[in-house]
C-alpha positions in Angstrom: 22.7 -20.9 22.8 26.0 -20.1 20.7 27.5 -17.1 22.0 28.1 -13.9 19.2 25.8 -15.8 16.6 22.7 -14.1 17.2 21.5 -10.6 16.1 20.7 -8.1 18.5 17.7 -6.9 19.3 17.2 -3.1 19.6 14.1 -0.9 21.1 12.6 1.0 17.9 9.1 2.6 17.7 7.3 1.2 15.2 5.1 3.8 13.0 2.4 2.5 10.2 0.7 4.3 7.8 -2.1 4.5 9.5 -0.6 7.0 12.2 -0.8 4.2 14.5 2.9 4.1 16.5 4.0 1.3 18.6 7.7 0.4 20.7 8.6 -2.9 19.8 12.0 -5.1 19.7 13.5 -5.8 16.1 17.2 -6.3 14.5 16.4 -3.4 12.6 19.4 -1.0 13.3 17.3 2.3 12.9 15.5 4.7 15.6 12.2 4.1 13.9 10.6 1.2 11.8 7.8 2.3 9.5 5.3 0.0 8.3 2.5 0.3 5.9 -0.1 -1.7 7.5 -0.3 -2.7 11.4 -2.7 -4.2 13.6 -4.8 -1.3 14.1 -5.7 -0.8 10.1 -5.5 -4.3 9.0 -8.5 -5.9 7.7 -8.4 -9.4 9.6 -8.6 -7.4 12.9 -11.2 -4.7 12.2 -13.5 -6.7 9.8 -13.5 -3.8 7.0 -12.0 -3.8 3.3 -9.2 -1.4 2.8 -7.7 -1.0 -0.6 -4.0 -0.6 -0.5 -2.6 1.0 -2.9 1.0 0.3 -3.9 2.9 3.1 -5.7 -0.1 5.0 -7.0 -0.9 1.4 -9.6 -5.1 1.9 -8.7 -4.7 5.5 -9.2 -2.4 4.6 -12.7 -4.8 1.7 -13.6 -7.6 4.2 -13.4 -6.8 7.0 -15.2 -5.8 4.9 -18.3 -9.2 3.4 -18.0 -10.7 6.5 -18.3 -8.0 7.3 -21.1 -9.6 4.4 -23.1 -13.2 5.0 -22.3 -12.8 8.5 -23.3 -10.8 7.8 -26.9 -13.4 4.7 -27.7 -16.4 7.4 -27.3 -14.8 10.0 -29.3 -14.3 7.2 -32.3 -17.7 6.0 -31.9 -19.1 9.4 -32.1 -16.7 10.0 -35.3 -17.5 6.8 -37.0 -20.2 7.5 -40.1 -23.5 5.6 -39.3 -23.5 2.8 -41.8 -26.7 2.7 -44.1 
């Protein structure tokens, strides 16, 4: 190997989510790595489904749902019954 072409590898503890932590070896530059899913909590090694969710979208996504749901019941229930 090339000397001086290669990053360096540092110790950094590796923290997820989860509240799993970990040491591990990375170029990473920082004390601690944080992760958002690891071995422990992903759901190809534990064999459940986990929903991940990214900057609050499900929670977003749901609450306009209910938005809509709520706004087309209160223009069915104004709507005159045709005769």
């Amino acid at each position: 190997m090339k000397a001086e072409i290669h990053p360096n590898y540092h110790d950094v503890r590796a923290t997820c989510a989860c509240g799993s932590t970990f040491n591990t070896r990375s170029t990473y530059k920082g004390p601690e790595l944080r992760l958002e899913i690891c071995s422990v909590c992903h759901p190809f090694y534990t064999g459940r489904q986990k929903l991940i969710d990214t900057e609050g979208r499900v929670d977003r996504f749901q609450k306009k749902l209910a938005a809509t749901k709520l706004l087309q019941e209160k223009r069915a229930a104004a709507k005159p019954a045709v005769q």
